[in-house]
Every structure is written in C-alpha cells, then in structure tokens.
C-alpha positions as CSV (number, residue, x, y, z in Angstrom):
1,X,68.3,105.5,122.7
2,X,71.6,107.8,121.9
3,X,73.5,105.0,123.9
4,X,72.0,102.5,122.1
5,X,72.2,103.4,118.6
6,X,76.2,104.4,119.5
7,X,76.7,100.8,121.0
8,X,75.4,99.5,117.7
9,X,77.0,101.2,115.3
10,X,80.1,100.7,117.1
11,X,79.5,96.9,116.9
12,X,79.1,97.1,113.2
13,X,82.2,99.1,112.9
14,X,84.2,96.5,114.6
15,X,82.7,93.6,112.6
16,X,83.4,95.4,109.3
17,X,86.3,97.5,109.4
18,X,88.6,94.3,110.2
19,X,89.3,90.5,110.3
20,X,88.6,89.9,114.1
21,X,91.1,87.7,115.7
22,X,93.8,86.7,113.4
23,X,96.0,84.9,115.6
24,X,93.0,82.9,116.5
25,X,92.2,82.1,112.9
26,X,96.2,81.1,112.5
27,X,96.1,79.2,115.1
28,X,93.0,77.2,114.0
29,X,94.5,76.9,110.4
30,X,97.7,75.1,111.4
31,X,95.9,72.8,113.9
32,X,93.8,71.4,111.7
33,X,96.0,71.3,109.0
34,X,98.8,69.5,111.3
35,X,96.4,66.8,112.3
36,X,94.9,66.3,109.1
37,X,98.5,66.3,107.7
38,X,99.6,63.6,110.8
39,X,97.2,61.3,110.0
40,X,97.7,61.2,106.6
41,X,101.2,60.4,107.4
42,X,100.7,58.0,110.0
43,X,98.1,56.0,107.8
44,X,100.0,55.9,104.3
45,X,101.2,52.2,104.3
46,X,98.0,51.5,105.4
47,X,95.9,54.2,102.9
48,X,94.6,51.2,100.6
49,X,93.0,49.5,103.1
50,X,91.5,52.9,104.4
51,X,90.6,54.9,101.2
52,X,91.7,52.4,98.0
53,X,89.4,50.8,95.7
54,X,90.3,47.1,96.0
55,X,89.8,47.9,99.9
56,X,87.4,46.4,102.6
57,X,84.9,49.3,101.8
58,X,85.5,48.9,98.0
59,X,84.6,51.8,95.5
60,X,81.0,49.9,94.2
61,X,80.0,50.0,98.1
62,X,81.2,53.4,98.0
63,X,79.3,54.5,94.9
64,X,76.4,52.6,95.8
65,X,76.1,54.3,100.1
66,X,77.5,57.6,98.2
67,X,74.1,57.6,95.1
68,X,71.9,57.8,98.4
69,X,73.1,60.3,100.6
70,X,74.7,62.5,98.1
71,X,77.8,63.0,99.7
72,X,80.9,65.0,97.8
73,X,84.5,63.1,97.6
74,X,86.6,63.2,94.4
75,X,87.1,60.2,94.6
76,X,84.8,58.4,93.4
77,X,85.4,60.3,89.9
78,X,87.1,57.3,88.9
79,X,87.9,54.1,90.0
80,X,91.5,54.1,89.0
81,X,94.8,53.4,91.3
82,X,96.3,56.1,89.3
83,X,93.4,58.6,91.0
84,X,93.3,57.5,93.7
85,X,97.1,58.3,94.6
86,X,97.0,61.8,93.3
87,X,94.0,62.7,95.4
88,X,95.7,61.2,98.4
89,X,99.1,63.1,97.7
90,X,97.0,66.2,97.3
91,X,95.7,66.0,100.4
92,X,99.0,65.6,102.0
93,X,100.5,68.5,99.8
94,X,97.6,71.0,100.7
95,X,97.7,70.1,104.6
96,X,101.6,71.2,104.0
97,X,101.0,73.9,102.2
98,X,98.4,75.3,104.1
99,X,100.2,74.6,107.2
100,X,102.6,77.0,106.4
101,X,100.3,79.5,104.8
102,X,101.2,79.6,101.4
103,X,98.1,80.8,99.2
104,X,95.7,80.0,102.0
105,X,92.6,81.1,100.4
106,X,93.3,78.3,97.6
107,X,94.9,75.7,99.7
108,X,91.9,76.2,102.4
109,X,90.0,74.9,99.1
110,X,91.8,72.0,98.3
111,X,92.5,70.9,101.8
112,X,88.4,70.7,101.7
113,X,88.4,69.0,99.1
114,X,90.8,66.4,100.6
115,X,89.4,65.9,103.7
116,X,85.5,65.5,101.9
117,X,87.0,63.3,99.2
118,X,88.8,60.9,101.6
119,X,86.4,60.8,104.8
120,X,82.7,60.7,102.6
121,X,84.9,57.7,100.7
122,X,85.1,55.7,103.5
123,X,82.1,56.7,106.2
124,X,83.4,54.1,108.5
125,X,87.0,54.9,109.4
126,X,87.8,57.5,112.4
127,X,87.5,58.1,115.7
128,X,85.4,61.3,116.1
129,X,87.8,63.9,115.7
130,X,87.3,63.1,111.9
131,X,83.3,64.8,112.2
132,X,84.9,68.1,114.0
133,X,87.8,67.8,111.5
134,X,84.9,67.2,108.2
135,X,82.7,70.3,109.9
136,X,85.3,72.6,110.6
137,X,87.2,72.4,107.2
138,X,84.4,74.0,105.7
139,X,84.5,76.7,108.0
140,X,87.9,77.5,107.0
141,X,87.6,78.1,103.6
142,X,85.7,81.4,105.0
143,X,88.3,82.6,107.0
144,X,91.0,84.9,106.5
145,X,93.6,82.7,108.2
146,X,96.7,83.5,106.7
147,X,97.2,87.3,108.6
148,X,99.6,85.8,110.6
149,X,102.2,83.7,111.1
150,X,102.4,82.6,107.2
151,X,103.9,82.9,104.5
152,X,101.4,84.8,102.5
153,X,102.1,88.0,105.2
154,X,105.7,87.7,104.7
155,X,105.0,87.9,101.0
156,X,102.3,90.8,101.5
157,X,105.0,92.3,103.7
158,X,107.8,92.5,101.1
159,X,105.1,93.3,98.3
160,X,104.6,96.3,100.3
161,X,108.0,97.3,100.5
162,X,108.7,96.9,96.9
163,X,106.2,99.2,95.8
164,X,107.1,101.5,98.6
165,X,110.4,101.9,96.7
166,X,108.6,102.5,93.6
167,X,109.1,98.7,91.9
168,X,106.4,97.1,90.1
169,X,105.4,93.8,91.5
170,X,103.3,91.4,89.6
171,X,101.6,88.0,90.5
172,X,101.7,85.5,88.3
173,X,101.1,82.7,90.5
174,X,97.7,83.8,92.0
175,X,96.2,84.2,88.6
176,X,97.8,80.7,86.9
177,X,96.4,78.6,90.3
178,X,92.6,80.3,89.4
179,X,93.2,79.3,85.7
180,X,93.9,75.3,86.6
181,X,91.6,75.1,89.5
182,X,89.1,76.6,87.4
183,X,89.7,74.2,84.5
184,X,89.6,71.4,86.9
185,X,86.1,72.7,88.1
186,X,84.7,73.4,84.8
187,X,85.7,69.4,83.6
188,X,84.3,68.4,86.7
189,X,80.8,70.0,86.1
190,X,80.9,69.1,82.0
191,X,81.4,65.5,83.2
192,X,78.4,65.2,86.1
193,X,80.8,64.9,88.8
194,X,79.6,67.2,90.4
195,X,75.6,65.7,91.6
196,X,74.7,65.5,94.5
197,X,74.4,67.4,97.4
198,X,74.6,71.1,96.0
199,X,76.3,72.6,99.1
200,X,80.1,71.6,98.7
201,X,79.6,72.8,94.7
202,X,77.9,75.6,95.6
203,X,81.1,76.5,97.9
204,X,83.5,75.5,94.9
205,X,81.7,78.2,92.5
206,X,81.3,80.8,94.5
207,X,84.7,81.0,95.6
208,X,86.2,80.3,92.5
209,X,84.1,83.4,90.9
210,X,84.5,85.5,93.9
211,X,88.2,85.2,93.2
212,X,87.8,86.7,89.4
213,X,86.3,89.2,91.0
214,X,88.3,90.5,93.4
215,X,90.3,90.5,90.2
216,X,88.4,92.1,87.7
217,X,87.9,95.0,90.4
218,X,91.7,95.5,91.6
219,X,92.7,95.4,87.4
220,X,90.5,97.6,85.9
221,X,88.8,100.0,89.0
222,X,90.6,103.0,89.4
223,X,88.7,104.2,92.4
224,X,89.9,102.2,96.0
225,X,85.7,102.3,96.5
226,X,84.7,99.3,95.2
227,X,88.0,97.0,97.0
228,X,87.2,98.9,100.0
229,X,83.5,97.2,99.4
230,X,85.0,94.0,98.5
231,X,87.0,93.9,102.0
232,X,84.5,94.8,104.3
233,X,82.6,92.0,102.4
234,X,85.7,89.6,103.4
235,X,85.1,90.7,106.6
236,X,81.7,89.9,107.4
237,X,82.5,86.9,106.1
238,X,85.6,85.8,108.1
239,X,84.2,87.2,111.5
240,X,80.7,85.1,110.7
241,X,83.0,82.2,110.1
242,X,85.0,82.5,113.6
243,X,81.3,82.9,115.6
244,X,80.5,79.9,113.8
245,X,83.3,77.8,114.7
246,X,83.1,79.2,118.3
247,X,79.3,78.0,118.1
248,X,80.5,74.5,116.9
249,X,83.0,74.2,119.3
250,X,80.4,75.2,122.4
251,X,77.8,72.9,121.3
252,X,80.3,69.9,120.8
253,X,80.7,70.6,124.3
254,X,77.5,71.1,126.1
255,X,75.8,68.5,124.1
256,X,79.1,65.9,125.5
257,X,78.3,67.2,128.7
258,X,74.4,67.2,129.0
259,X,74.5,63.4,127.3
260,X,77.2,62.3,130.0
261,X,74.9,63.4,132.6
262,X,72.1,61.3,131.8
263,X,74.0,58.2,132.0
264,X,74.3,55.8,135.2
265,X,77.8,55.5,135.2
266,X,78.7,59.0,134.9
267,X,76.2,59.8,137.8
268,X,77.7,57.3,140.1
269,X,81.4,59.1,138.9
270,X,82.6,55.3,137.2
271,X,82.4,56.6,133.8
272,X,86.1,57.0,133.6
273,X,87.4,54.1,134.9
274,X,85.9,51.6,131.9
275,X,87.4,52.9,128.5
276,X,91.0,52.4,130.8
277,X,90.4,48.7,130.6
278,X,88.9,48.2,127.1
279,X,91.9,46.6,125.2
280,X,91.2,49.0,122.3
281,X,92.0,52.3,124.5
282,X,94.8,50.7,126.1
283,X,97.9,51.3,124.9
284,X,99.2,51.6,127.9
285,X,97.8,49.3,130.0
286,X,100.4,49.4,133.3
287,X,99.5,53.5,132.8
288,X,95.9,52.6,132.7
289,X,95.9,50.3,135.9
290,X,98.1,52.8,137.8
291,X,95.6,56.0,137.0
292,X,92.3,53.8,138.0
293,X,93.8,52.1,141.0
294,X,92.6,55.3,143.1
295,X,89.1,55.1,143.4
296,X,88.7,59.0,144.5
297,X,90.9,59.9,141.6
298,X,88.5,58.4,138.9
299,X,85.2,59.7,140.7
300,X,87.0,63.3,140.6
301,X,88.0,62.8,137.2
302,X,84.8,61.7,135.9
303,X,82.5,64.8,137.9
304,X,85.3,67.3,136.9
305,X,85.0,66.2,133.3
306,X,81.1,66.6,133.3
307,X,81.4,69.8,134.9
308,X,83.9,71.6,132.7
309,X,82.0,70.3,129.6
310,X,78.6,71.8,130.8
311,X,79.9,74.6,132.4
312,X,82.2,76.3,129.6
313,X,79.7,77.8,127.1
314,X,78.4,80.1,129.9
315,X,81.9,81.1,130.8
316,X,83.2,82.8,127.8
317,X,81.9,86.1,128.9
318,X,84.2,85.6,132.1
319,X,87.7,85.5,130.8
320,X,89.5,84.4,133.7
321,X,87.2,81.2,134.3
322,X,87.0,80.9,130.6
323,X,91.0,80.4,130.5
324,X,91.2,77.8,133.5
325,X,88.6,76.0,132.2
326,X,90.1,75.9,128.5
327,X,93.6,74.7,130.1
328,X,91.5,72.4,131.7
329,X,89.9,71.3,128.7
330,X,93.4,71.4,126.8
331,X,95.1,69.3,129.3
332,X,92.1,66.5,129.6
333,X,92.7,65.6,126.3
334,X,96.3,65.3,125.7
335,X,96.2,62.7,128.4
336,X,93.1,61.5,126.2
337,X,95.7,61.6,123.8
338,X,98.5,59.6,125.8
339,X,96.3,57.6,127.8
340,X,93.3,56.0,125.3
341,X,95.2,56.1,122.2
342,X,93.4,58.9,120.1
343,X,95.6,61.2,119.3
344,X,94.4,62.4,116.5
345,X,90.9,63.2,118.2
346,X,92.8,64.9,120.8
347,X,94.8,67.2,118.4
348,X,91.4,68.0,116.5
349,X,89.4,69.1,119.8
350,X,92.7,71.0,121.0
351,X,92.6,72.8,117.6
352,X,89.1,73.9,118.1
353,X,89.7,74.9,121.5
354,X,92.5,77.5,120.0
355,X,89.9,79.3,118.8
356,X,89.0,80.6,122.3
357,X,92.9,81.0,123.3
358,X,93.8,84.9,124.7
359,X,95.4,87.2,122.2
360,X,98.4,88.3,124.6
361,X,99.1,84.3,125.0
362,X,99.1,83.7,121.5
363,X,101.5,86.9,120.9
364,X,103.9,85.6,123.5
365,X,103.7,82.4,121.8
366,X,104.6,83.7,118.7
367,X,107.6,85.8,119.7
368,X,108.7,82.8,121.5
369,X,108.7,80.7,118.6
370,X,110.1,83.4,116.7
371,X,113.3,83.8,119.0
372,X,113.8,80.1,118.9
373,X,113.4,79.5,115.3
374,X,116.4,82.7,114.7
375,X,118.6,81.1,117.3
376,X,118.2,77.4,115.1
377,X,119.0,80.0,112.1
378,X,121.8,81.7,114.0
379,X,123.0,78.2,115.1
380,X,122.5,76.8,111.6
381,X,124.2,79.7,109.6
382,X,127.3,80.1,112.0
383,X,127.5,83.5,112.1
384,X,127.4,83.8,108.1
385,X,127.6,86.9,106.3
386,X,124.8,89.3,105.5
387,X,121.6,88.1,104.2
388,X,118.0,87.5,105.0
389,X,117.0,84.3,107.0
390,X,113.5,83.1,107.5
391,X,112.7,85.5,110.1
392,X,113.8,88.6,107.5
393,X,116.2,91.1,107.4
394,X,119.7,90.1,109.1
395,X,122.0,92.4,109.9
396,X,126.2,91.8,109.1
397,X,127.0,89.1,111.7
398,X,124.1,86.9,110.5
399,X,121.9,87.6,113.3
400,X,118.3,89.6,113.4
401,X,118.4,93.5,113.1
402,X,117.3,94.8,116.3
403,X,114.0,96.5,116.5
404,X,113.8,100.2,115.5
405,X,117.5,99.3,113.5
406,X,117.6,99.1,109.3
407,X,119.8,99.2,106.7
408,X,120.7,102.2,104.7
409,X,118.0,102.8,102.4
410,X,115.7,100.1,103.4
411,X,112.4,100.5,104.7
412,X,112.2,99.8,108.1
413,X,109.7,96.8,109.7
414,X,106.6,97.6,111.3
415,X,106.3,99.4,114.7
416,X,104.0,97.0,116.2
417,X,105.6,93.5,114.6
418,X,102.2,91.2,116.4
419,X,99.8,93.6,114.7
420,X,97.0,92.1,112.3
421,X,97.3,95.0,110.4
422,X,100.7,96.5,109.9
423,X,100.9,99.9,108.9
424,X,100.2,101.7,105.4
425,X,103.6,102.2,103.8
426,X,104.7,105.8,103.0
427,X,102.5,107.4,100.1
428,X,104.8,109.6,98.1
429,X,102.8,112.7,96.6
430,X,100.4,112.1,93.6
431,X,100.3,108.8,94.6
432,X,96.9,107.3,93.3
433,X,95.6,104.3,96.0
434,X,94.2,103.2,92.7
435,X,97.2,103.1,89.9
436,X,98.1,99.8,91.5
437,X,96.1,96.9,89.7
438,X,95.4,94.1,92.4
439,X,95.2,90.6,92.0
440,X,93.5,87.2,93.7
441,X,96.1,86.8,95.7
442,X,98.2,89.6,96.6
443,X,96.5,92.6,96.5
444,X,98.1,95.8,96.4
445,X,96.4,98.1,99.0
446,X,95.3,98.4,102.7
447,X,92.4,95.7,102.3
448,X,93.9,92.9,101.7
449,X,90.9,91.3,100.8
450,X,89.4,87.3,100.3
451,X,92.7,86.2,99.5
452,X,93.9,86.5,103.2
C-alpha cells in the first residue's frame, strides 16, 4: 500500500510540477504549422476557387450546409472579397508566426481560427490530412509548445538576464495583442457571429480570460503562491493535451489498420498495387509501374503496412520496437508523399507521429540544426565584428562563444543548453520572487505559465 501510494504521488508530481515533453510539443507545433503554412502557399492562385465566395462551393451553399451543422469559420461573417483576403492572409501570417514561435499561446489561437474558418468553409476540399490537421489544431492551443526551439524562449531567456542585472523589463506587446483580440471577440459576440456550435467559442473565452488572469495575478499578487497555482494549472493542462494527441494519433492508426483488414484486397496483399495506377495518385506514373512490377514487393508492402498500423498502439510501452516501427511509419509515408501525390497528408501524419519521437533524437536534432544554422551565420557575416547572431552571444571573430566562455560582466548561458527548464538566475539578497509584476506573455518568474 506504502508502494502504492509512493508510485502515485510520484505520478502526480511529475504531471504537475512540469510541461512533459517539450521538444515533443515543438516539434508538433512547427509540423503542423509548416504544412498548414505549405498548403496555403501552394494553393493561393487557386484560393478563390477553394475558399472564395464567387467559388464552386459559393458562400449561400456555405451558409446554408453551415445553419445545419453549426460549424465555426470566420468566414462566413461576411460575404465580402475584402474578408475574405484578410482571413486568408491571416492564416498564412499565423502558420509563420507560429512556426517560429513568436507568442505561441496567441498565434496557436489564431492559427485555429484559420484552419476552422477555411476548412468548415469549404467541407469538400482535402485529402485527409485536412481532418488530423482540423483535430489536432485544437489540441494545440492547450499546449505549451513554445519551450523550445522559439522565439518566445530566446525572449524568456534574455528577459531573464535583464532582470538578473537588475533592469526593468516590461511587455507591452503581450498586453496590446489581448486588447485587439479581445475587441475582435467582443464585436464578434455583439454581432451573433458567434452561434453555433458552442465548443470553438467556448475555447475563444476561456482562453482569452484565462490570459487576464494570469495577468491580474502576476500585477497585483505579491505572494509567488497563487502563479505557482496558475502553473501547475498550465501543466495539467499541456500534459492532458500531449495524451490526447498521442490518443488521436493511436486511434488514427488502429482504426486504419483494423478497417484494412477486413477488406478482400488487403487480405489477398493487392491492396497496394491499385491506388499506383489510378491516374489521380499518379504523378509518377513510370515510378508507379516500376514499384508494382514485383509482385512479392506489393504483397510485402501491403501485409507490412497492415501490420505496423495494428501493431503500434501496443508498442509504445516497448521503446525499441516503438522507434523501428515509427521510422517505419515515417518512411511509408514520405514515399506516400512522393509516390501518390499527397504530400500534404503525408507531412500532417509525419507531424503527428513526432509526437512519439525520442527525446535524445530530437536533442541531437536540435544541436545539429543549431551548428548548421551558425555556420550559414558564420558563412553569411564573414567573420564580422562582435555582435549577437541568431544563435546569441558571439564572441570577437563573429563566431559562437564556446560553452562555459562569457563576456566580462555578462551572465553566462545555461549549463544544460537542451533543458526545458533552464536554470533560476541568481537571486541577489532581499530579493522578493514577488516584486516583479508578470504579464500574459512573458512572465517574470520560474513558472512560466499559459503563455508558453
């Protein structure tokens, strides 16, 4: 019973005391924001015909489908061109934005709001990856995806260090981004655009006043109490978020799986060889012929892909199989990708499959993209004088400070630079963890809160 009661009160620790996998959540972030931001790309001479209002699936269909099932898009607020190309170049800005981690808590908001608004617009257009892509943009908004590898930690980062050296840092942006989306919402609600389905609203408030108060408490709390609340809050929250996603992913799968195996052509290991010569999924139709010429080859392929699919859920708790079955995975569809044509599908599924990715590998992939980017910089600047690059502090020749190595009178970077969490700055003596007044979007203390 000792054992027991230990177990779960260490289980409960764990789930409140931190943000469980952050690179995971990163990683999940900028996939999903990549494809959404690719697609958007790749369709804008042809976003009239997709999403317009003089389209094929014109905005009185639209309203008409959209009065009976209720669905959210912005969208249909008005029938305007004028509307309709801001909400589009929304989209694109917040996949960007997000993408690079700037304000993620608000731009995982919006880049809801654009993929909602532009998919429930227009039911008919996608391929599939647009349902994981609708699902899992929700998710995100209740994640604390911007630990890592974003902009927001460098800024968090360097906030630190300010106040370390006894400056005063105040956000202005955070609080002016609440103000307008908050206006926005308001009109929205005054003007009934918001019925409907409640649930997407319902998402809107509460993170908008969730925001004021995480606020209200960092401004005028002197005590580190009620933040401390506020984070573990923010926790529970992110970590529910990440099982969900991993749920969402697993059932994708095992439901793919157990339908494949009730059909004829999968049993008799044909299934594979059909979509090659549908002129739809054949971009590459000498590539096609060549991979379905071996007869062997497409009974293999089409077993092994029913087998992965219904065996991975019961994996996970085996890491080893887990990670050659998620390479597996990985590497069927990017020649789903190349082969059928979808490679916006493909880049959605690989995205969700991140979310299972090892920690180590994502480290290494980090520092790897990290040494590459400050050799483009080094390459770039020429060996410049002194200054700070995108990857930080640069020592005289232009290149990055070694570890362990800082300039006079400068704070030095943390010991462990893949942590989640870096470490607490130095507090000097009758230093109150409460004199500094937080804000949405930066707060000034260990937790760093929703806005993550």
């Amino acid at each position: 019973m000792n054992r027991f009661a230990l177990a779960v009160s260490t289980g409960i620790a764990r789930v409140t005391e931190a943000a469980l996998g952050p690179y995971q959540a990163a990683m999940i972030r900028i996939g999903f924001s990549a494809t959404w931001l690719l697609f958007l790309l790749r369709e804008f001479p042809h976003r009239q015909e997709l999403y317009g209002p003089d389209g094929p699936w014109n905005w009185n269909l639209a309203e008409q489908l959209i009065s009976l099932n209720g669905a959210f898009t912005a969208l249909m607020w008005s029938d305007g061109q004028f509307w309709f190309e801001t909400v589009y170049v929304l989209a694109v800005l917040s996949s960007v934005l997000l993408l690079l981690g700037w304000r993620t808590r608000t731009m995982s908001v919006v880049f809801m709001v654009g993929v909602l608004s532009l998919q429930n617009r227009s039911i008919f257009m996608g391929d599939g990856g647009d349902n994981v892509l609708h699902l899992m943009c929700i998710y995100l908004v209740f994640t604390r995806c911007g630990q890592v590898w974003s902009l927001d930690e460098r800024r968090d980062r360097r906030t630190r260090e300010a106040r370390a050296r006894g400056e005063h840092v105040v956000d202005r942006v955070g609080p002016a981004l609440w103000g307008v989306l908050g206006l926005v919402l308001v009109s929205a609600a005054f003007l009934d655009r918001l019925s409907g389905d409640w649930v997407v609203p319902a998402i809107l408030w509460g993170l908008w006043l969730a925001q004021a108060l995480w606020w209200v408490v960092g401004r005028f709390t002197r005590s580190g109490q009620s933040r401390i609340m506020l984070d573990v809050v923010a926790n529970i929250v992110h970590n529910g978020a990440l099982l969900v996603i991993m749920a969402e992913a697993c059932l994708i799968y095992a439901t793919a799986g157990w339908y494949k195996i009730q059909g004829t052509r999968w049993q008799d290991g044909t299934a594979v060889y059909y979509p090659l010569h549908l002129e739809s999924f054949s971009p590459w139709p000498a590539l096609a012929d060549l991979l379905s010429a071996n007869g062997v080859m497409v009974m293999l392929v089409t077993y092994g892909t029913v087998a992965v699919q219904v065996a991975f859920p019961f994996t996970l708790f085996n890491r080893r199989v887990k990670n050659v079955l998620l390479a597996a995975m990985i590497t069927e569809h990017a020649v789903i990708a190349v082969v059928l044509g979808l490679p916006f599908f493909s880049l959605a599924m690989i995205a969700a499959d991140s979310v299972f990715l090892p920690t180590s590998f994502l480290r290494r992939l980090g520092d790897g993209a990290a040494r590459a980017r400050g050799r483009l910089w080094a390459r770039l600047a020429g060996g410049g004088g002194p200054g700070e690059g995108p990857l930080g502090r640069r020592n005289s020749k232009g290149r990055p400070a070694p570890e362990g190595h800082r300039a006079p009178g400068r704070p030095g970077p943390p010991t462990d630079p893949g942590s989640a969490r870096p470490p607490r700055p130095a507090r000097r003596p009758g230093d109150n963890p409460g004199d500094d007044p937080g804000d949405p979007e930066n707060p000034g203390h260990r937790h760093v809160g929703f806005p993550a």
